[in-house]
Backbone as XML, in Angstrom:
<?xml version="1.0"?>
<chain id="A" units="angstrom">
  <residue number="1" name="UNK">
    <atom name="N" x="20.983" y="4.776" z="76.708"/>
    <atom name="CA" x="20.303" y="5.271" z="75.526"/>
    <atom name="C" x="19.035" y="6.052" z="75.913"/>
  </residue>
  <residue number="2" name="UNK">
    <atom name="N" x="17.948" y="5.398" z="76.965"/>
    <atom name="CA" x="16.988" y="5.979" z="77.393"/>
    <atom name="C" x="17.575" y="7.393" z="78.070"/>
  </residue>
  <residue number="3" name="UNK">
    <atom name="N" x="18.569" y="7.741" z="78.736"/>
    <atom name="CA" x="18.589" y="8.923" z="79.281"/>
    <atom name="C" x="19.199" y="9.899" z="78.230"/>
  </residue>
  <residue number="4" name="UNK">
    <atom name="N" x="19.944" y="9.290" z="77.292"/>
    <atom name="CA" x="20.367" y="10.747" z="76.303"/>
    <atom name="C" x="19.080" y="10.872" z="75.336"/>
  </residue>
  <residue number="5" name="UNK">
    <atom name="N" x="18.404" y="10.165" z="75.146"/>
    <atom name="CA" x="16.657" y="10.512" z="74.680"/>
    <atom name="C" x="16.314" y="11.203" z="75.450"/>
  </residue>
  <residue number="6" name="UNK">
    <atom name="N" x="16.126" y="11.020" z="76.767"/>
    <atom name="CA" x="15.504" y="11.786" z="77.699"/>
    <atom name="C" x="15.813" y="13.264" z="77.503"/>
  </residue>
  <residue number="7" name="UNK">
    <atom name="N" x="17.228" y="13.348" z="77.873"/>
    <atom name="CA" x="17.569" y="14.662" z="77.742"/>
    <atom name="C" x="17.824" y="15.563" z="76.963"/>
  </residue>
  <residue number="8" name="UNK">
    <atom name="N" x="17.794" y="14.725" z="75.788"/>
    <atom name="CA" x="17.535" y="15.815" z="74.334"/>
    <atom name="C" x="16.054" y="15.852" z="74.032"/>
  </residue>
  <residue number="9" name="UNK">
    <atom name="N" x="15.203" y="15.278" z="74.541"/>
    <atom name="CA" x="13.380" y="16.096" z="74.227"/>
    <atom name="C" x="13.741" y="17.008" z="75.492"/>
  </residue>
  <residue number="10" name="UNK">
    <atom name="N" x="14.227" y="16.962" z="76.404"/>
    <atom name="CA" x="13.925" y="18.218" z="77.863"/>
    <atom name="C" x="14.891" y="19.352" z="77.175"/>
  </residue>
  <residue number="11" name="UNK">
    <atom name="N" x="16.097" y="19.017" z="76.735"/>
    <atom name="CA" x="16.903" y="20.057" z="75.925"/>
    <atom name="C" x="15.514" y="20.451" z="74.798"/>
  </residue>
  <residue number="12" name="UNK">
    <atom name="N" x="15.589" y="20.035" z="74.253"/>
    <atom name="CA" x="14.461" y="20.694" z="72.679"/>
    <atom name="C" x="13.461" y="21.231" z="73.551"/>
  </residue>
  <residue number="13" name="UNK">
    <atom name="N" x="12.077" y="20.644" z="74.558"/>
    <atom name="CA" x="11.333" y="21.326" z="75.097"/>
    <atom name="C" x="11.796" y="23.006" z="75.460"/>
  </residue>
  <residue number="14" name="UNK">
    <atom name="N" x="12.898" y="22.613" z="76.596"/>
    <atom name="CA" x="13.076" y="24.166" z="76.924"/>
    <atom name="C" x="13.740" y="25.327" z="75.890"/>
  </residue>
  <residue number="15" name="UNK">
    <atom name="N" x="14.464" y="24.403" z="75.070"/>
    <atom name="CA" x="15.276" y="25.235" z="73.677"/>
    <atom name="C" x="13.852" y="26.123" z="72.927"/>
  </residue>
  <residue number="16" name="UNK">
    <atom name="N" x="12.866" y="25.205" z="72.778"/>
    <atom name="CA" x="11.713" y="25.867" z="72.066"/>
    <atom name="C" x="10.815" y="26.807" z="72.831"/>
  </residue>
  <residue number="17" name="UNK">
    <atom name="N" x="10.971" y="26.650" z="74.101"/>
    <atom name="CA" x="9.976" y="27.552" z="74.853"/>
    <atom name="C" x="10.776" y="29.229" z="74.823"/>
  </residue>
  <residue number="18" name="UNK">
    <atom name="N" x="12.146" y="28.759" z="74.851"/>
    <atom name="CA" x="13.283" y="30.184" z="74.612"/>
    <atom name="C" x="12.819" y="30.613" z="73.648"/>
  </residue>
  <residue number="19" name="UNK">
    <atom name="N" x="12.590" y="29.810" z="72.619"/>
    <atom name="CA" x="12.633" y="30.898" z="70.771"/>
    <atom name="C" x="11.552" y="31.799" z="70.838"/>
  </residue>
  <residue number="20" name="UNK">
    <atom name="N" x="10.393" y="30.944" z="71.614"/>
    <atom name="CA" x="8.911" y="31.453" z="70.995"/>
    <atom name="C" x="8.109" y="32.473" z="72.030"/>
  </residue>
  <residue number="21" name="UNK">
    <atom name="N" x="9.594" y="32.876" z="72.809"/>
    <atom name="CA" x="9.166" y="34.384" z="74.359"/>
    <atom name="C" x="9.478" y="35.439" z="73.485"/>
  </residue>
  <residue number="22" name="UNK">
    <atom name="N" x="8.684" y="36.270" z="73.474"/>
    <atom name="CA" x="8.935" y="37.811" z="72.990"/>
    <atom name="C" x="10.004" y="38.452" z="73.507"/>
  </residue>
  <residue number="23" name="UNK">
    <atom name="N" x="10.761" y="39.500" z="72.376"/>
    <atom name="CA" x="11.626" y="39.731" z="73.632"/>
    <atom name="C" x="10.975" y="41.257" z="74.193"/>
  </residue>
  <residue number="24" name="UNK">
    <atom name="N" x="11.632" y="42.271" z="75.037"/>
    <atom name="CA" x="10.957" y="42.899" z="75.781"/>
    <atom name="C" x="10.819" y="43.876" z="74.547"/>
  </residue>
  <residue number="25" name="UNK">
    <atom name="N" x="9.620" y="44.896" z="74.868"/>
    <atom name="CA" x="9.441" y="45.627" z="73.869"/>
    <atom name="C" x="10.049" y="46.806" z="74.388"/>
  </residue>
  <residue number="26" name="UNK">
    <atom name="N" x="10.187" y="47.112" z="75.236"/>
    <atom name="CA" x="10.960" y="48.139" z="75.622"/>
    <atom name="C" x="12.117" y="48.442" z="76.209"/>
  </residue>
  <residue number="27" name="UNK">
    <atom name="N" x="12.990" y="49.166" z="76.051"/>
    <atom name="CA" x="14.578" y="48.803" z="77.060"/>
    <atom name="C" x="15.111" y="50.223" z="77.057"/>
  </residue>
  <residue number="28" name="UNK">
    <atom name="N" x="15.721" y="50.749" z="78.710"/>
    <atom name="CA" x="16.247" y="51.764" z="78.734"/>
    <atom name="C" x="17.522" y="52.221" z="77.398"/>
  </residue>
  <residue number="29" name="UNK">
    <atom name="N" x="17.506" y="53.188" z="76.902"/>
    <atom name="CA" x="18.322" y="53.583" z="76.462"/>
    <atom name="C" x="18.005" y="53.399" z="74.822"/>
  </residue>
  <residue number="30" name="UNK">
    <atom name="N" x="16.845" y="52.838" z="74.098"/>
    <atom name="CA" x="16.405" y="52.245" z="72.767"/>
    <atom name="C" x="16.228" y="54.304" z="72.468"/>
  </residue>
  <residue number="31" name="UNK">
    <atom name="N" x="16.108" y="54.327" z="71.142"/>
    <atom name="CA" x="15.764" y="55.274" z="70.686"/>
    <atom name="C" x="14.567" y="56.073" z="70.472"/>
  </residue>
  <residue number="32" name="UNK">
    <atom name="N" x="14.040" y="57.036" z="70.455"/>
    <atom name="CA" x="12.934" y="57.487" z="70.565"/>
    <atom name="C" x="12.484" y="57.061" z="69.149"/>
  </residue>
  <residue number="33" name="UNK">
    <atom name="N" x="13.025" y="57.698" z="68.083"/>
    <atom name="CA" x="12.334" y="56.862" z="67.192"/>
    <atom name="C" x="12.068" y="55.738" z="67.277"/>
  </residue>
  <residue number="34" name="UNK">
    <atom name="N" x="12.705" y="55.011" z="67.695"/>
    <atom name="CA" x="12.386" y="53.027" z="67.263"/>
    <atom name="C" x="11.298" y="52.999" z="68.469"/>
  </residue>
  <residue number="35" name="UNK">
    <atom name="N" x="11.129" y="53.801" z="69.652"/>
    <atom name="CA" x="9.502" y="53.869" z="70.135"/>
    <atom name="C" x="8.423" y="54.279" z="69.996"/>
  </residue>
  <residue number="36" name="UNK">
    <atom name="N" x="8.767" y="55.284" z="68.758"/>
    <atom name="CA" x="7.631" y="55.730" z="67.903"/>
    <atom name="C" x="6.942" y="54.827" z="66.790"/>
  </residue>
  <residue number="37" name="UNK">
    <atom name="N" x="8.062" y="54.525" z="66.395"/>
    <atom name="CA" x="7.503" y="53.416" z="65.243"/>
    <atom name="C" x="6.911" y="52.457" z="65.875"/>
  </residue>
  <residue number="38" name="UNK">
    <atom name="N" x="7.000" y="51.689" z="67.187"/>
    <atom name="CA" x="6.010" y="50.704" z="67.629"/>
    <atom name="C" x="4.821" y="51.138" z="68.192"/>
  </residue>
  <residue number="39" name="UNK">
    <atom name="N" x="4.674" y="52.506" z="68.578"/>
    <atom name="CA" x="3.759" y="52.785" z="69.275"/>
    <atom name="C" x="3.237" y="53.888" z="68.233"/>
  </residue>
  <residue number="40" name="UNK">
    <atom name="N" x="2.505" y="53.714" z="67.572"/>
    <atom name="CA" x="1.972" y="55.166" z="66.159"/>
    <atom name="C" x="0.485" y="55.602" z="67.166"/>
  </residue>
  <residue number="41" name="UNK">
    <atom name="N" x="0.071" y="54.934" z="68.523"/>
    <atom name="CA" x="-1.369" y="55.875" z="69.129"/>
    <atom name="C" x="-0.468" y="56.600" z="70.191"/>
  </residue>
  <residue number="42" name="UNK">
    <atom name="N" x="0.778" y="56.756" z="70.681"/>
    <atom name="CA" x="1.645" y="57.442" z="71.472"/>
    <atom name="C" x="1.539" y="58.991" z="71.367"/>
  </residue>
  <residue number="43" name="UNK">
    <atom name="N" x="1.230" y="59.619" z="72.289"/>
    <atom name="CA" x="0.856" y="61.476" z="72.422"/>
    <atom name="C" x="1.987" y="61.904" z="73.679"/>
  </residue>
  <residue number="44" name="UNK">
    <atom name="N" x="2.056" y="63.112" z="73.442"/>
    <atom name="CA" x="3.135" y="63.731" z="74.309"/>
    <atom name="C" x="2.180" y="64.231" z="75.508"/>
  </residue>
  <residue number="45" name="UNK">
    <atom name="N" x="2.881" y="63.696" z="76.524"/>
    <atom name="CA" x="2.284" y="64.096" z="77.394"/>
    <atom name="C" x="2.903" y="65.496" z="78.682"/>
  </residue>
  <residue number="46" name="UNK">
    <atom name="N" x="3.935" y="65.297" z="78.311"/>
    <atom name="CA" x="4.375" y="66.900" z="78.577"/>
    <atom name="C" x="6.258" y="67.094" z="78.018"/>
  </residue>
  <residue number="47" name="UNK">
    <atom name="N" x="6.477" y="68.125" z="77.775"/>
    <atom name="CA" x="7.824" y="68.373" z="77.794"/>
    <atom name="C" x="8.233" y="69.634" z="78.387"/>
  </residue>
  <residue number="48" name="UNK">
    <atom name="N" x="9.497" y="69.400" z="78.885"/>
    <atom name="CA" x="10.304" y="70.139" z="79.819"/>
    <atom name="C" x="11.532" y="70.204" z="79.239"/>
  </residue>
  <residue number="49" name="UNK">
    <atom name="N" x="11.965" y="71.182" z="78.762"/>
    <atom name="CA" x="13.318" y="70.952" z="78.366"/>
    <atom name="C" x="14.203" y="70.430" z="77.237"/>
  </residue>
  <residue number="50" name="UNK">
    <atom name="N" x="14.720" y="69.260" z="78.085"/>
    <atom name="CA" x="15.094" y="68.576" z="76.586"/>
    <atom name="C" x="14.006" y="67.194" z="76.926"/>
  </residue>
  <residue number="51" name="UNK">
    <atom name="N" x="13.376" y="67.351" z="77.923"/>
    <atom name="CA" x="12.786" y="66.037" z="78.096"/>
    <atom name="C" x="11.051" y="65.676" z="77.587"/>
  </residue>
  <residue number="52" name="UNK">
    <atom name="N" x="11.093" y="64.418" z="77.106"/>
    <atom name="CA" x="9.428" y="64.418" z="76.449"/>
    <atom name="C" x="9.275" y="63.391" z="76.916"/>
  </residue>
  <residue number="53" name="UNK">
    <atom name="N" x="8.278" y="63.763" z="77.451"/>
    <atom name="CA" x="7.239" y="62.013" z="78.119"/>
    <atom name="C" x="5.906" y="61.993" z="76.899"/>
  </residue>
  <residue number="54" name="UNK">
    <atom name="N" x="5.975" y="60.340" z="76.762"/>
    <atom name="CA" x="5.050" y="60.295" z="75.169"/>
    <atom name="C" x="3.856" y="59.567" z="76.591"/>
  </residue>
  <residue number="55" name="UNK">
    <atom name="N" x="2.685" y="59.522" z="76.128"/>
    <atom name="CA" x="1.740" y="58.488" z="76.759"/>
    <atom name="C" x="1.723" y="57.503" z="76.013"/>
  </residue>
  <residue number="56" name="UNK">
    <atom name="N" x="1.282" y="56.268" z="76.212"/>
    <atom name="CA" x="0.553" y="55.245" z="75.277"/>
    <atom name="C" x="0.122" y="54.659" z="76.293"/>
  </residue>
  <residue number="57" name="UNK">
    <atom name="N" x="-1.514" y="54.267" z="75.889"/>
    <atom name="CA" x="-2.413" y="53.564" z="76.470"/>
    <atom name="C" x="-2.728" y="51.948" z="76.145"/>
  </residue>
  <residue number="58" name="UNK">
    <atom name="N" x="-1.922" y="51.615" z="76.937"/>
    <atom name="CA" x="-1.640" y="49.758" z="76.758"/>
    <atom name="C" x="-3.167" y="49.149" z="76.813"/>
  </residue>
  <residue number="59" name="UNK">
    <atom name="N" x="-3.647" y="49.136" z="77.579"/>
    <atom name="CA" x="-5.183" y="48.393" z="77.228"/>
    <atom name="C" x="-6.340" y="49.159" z="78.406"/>
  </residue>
  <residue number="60" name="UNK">
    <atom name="N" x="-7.650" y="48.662" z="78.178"/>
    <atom name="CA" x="-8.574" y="49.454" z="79.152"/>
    <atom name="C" x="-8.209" y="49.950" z="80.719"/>
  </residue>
  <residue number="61" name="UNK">
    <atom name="N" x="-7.229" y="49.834" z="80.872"/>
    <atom name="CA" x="-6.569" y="49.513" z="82.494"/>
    <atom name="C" x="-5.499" y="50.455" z="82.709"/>
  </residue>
  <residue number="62" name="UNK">
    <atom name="N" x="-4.554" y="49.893" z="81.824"/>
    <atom name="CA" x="-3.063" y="50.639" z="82.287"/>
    <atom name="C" x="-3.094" y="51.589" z="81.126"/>
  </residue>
  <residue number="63" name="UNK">
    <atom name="N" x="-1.974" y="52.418" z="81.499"/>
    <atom name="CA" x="-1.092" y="53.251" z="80.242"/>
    <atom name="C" x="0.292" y="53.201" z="80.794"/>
  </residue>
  <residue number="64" name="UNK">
    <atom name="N" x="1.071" y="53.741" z="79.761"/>
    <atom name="CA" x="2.918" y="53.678" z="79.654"/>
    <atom name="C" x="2.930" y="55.068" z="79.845"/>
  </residue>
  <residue number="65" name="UNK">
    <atom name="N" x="4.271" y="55.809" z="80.664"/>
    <atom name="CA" x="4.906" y="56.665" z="80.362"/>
    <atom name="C" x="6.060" y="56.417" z="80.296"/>
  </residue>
  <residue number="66" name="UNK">
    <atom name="N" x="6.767" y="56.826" z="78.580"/>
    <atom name="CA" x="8.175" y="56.722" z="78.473"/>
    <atom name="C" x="8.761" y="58.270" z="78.520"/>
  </residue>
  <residue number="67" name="UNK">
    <atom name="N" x="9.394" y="58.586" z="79.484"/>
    <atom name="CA" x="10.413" y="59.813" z="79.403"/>
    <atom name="C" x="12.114" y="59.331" z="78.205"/>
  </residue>
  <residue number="68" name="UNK">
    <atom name="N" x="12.253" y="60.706" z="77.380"/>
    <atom name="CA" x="13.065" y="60.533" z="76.583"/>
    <atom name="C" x="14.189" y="61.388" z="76.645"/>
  </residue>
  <residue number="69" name="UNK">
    <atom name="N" x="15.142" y="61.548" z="76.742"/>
    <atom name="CA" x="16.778" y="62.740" z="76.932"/>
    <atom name="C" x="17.062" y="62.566" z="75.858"/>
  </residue>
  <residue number="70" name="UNK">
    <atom name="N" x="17.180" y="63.883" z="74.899"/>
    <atom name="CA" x="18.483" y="63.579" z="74.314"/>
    <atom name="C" x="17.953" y="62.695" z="73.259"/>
  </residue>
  <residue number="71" name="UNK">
    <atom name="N" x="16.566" y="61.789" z="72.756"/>
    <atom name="CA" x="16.384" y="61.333" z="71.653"/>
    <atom name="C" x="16.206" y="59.761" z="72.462"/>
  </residue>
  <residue number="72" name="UNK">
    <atom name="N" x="16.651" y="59.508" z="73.742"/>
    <atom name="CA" x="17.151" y="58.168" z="74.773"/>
    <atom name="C" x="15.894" y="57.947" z="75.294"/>
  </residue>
  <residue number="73" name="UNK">
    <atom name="N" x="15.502" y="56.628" z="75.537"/>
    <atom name="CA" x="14.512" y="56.398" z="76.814"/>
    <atom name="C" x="15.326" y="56.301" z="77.901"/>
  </residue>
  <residue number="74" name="UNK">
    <atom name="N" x="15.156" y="57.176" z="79.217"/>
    <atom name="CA" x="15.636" y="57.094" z="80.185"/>
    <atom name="C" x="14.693" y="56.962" z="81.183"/>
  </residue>
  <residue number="75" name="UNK">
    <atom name="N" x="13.422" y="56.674" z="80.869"/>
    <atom name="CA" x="12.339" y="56.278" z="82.224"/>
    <atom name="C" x="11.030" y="55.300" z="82.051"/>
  </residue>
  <residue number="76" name="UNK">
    <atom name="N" x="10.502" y="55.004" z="82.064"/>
    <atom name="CA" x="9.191" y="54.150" z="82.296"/>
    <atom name="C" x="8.583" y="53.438" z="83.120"/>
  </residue>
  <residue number="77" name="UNK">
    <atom name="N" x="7.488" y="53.843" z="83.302"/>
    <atom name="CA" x="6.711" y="53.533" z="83.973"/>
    <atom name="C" x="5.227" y="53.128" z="83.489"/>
  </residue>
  <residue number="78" name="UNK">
    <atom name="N" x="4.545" y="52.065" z="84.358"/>
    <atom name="CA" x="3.406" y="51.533" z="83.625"/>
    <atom name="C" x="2.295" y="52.095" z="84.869"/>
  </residue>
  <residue number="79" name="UNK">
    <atom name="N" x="1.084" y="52.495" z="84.423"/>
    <atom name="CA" x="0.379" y="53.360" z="85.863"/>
    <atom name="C" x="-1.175" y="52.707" z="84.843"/>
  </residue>
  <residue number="80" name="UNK">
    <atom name="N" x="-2.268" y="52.836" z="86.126"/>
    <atom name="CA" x="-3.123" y="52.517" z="86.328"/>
    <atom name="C" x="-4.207" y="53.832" z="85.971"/>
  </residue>
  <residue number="81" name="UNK">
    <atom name="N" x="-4.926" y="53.831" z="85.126"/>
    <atom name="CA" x="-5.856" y="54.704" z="84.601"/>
    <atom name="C" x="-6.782" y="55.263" z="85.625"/>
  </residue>
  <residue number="82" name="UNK">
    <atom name="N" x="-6.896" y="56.480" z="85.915"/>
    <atom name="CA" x="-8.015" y="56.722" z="86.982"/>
    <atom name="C" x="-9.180" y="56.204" z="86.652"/>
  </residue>
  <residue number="83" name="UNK">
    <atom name="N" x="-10.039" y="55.695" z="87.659"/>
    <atom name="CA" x="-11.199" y="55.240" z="87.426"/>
    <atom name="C" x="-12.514" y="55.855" z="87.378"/>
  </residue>
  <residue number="84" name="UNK">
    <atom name="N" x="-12.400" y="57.445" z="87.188"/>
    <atom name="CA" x="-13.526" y="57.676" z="86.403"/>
    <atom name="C" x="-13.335" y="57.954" z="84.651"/>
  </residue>
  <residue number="85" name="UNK">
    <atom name="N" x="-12.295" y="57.804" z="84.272"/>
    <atom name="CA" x="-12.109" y="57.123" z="83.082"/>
    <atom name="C" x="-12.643" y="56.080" z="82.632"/>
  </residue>
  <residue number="86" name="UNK">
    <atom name="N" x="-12.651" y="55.222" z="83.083"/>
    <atom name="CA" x="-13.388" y="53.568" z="83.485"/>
    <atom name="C" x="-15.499" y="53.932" z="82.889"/>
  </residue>
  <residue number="87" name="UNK">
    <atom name="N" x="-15.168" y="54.906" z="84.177"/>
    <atom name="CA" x="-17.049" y="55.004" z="84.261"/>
    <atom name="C" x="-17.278" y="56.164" z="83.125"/>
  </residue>
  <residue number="88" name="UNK">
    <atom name="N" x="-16.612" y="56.794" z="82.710"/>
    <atom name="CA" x="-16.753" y="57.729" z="81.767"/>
    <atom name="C" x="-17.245" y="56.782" z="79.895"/>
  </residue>
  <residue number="89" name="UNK">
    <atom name="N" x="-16.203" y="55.813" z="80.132"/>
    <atom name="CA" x="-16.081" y="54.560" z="78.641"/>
    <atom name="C" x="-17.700" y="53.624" z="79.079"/>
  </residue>
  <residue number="90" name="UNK">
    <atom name="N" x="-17.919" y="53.312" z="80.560"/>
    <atom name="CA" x="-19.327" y="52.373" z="80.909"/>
    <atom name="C" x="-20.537" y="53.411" z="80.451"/>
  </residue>
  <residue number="91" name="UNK">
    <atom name="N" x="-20.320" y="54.762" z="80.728"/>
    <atom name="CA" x="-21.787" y="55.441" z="80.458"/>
    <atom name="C" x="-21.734" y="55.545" z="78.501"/>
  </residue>
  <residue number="92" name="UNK">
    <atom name="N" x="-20.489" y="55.777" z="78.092"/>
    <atom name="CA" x="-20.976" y="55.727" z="76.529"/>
    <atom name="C" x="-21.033" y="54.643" z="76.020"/>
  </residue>
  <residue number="93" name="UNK">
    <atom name="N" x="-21.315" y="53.745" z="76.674"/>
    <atom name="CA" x="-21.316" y="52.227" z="75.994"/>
    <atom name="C" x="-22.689" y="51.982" z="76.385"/>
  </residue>
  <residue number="94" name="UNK">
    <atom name="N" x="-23.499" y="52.315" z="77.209"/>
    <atom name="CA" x="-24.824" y="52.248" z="77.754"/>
    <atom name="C" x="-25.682" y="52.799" z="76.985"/>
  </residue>
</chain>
């Protein structure tokens, strides 16, 4: 009796830690619209073609580039803000 108790709170523990993970916000191949609508501060950061890379700036640190084909996410990458960006945001805060 003690071990099928046991193992239905360790079943429920990990069952609940599953529900309450985000799932990913981004995934190759999602639609450009449905990445517009989550991201409304997203700017184009260049296009070529049929291809558009949007920026969005995830927090003081990083930014996203999603490349799009065709309406498709087919790239991303998460990159590190140059750092006189950094000192540019410290002198207007001074």
């Amino acid at each position: 009796m003690k071990n099928l108790l046991l193992i239905l709170s360790v079943t429920l523990v990990l069952g609940s830690c599953a529900v309450f993970q985000s799932k990913p916000k981004y995934e190759i191949g999602m639609e450009e619209r449905a990445f517009l609508r989550q991201n409304k501060n997203a700017v184009i950061s260049s296009l070529e073609g049929n291809l558009k890379t949007y920026r969005v700036v995830r927090d003081d640190r990083f930014y996203l580039l999603a490349t799009f084909e065709d309406e498709e996410l087919i790239k991303l990458e998460e990159k590190e803000l140059p750092h006189h960006w950094h000192q540019g945001e410290e002198d207007n805060d001074q």
